[in-house]
C-alpha positions as CSV (number, residue, x, y, z in Angstrom):
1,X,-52.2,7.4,42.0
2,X,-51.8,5.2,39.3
3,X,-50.3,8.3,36.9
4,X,-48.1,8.7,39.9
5,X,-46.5,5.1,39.7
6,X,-46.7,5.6,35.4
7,X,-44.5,8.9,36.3
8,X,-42.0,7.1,38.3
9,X,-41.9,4.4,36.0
10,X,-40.8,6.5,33.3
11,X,-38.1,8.6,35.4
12,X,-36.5,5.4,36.6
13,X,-36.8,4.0,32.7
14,X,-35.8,7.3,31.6
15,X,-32.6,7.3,33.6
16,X,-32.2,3.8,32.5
17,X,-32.3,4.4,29.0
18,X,-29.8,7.3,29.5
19,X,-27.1,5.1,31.3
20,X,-27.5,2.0,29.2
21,X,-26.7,4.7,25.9
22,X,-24.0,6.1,27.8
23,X,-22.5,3.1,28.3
24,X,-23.0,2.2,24.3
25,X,-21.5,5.4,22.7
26,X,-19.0,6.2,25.4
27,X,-15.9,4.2,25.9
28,X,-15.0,5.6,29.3
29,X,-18.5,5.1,31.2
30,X,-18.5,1.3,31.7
31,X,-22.0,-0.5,33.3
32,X,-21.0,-3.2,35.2
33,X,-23.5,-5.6,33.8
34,X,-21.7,-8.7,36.1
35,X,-23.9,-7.1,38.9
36,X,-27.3,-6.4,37.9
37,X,-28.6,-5.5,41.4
38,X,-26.1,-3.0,41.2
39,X,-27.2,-1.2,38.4
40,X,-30.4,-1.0,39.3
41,X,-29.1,0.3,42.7
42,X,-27.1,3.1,40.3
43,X,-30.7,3.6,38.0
44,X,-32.5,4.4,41.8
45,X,-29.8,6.3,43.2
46,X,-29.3,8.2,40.3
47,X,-32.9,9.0,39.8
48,X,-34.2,10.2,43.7
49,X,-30.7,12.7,42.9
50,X,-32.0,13.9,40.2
51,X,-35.6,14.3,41.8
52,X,-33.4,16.0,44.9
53,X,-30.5,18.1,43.2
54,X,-32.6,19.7,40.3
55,X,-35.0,21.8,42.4
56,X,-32.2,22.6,45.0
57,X,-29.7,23.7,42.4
58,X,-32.3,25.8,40.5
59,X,-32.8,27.9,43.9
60,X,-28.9,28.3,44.7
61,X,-28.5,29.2,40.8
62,X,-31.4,31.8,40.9
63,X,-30.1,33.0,44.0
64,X,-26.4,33.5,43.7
65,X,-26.0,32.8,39.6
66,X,-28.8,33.7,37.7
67,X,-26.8,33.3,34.1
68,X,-26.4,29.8,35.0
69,X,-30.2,29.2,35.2
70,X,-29.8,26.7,31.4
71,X,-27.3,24.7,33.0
72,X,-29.6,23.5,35.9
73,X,-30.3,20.1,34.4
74,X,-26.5,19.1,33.2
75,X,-24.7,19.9,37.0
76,X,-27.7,18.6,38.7
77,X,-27.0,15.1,36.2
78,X,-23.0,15.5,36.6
79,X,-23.4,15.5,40.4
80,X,-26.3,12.4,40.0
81,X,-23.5,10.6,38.2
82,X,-21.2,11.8,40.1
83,X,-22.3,10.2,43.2
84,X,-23.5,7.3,41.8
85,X,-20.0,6.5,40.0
86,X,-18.4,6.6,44.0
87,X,-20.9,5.1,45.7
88,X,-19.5,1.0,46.4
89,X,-21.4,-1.5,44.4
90,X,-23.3,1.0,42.2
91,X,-22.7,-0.5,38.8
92,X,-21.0,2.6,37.0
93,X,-18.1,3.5,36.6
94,X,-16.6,6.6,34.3
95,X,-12.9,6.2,33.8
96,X,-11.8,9.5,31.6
97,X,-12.1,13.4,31.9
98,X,-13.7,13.3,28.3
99,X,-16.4,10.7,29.8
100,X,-17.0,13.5,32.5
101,X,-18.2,16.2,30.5
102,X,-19.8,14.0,27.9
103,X,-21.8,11.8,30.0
104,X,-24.0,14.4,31.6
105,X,-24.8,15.9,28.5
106,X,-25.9,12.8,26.6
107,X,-27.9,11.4,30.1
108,X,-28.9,14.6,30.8
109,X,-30.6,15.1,26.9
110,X,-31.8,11.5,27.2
111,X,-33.8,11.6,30.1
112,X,-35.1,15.5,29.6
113,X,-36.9,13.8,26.0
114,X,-38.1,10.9,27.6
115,X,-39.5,12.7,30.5
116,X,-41.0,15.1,28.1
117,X,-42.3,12.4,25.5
118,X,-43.2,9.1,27.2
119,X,-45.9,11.6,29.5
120,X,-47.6,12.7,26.8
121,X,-47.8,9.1,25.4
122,X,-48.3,6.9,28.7
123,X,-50.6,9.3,31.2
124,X,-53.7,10.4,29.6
125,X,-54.8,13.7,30.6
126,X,-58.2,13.6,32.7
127,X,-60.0,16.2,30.3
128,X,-59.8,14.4,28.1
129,X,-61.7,11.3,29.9
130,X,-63.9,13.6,30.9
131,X,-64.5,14.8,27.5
132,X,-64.8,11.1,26.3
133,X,-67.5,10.4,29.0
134,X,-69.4,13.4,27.9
């Protein structure tokens, strides 16, 4: 249970560290830091989408597009983002066509390393407490 609530932890930090950078190298995706509940409302949002629209997209793509099967992780993170920037009181906003293409690629490579590193530095694997205790 308790890797559980370290794994959420870092998808909802992950998707946080992703939209905070987005919002630092890209002029046209703007955080609306005035309204902090509303950013975290954007970091939830964007994050159960992402749990949602990745597996869902993976079985329409293998289904009806297999030569799509890389892209998987960048729509599923342009719809996220998508939905999050139209949703009222969200905290985001993206403002140019530019923004639209580059934003889900930079949150999209973001969150895939964090996901991938902070794991492997945060949960400890239960062999190897086993082999600790042995």
């Amino acid at each position: 249970m308790i890797a559980f609530l370290i794994r959420v932890g870092i998808f909802l930090g992950s998707s946080a560290l992703g939209l905070i950078l987005a919002d630092l190298i890209l002029p046209g995706f703007v955080i609306h830091w005035g309204n902090p509940l509303g950013f975290l409302l954007a970091i939830v949002i964007f994050t159960l989408l992402q749990s949602v629209l990745a597996p869902w997209i993976l079985r329409l793509t293998t289904r009806h597009a297999p030569a799509l099967l890389g892209g998987i992780g960048i729509v599923s993170t342009f719809v996220s983002l998508f939905v999050v920037v139209v949703v009222p009181f969200a905290g985001l906003g993206i403002s140019d066509l530019a923004t639209w293409f580059l934003a889900p690629l930079l949150v999209w490579v973001v969150t895939a390393l964090a996901t991938w590193i902070l794991p492997r530095l945060l949960v400890k694997d239960r062999r190897d407490q086993k082999k600790r205790a042995a």
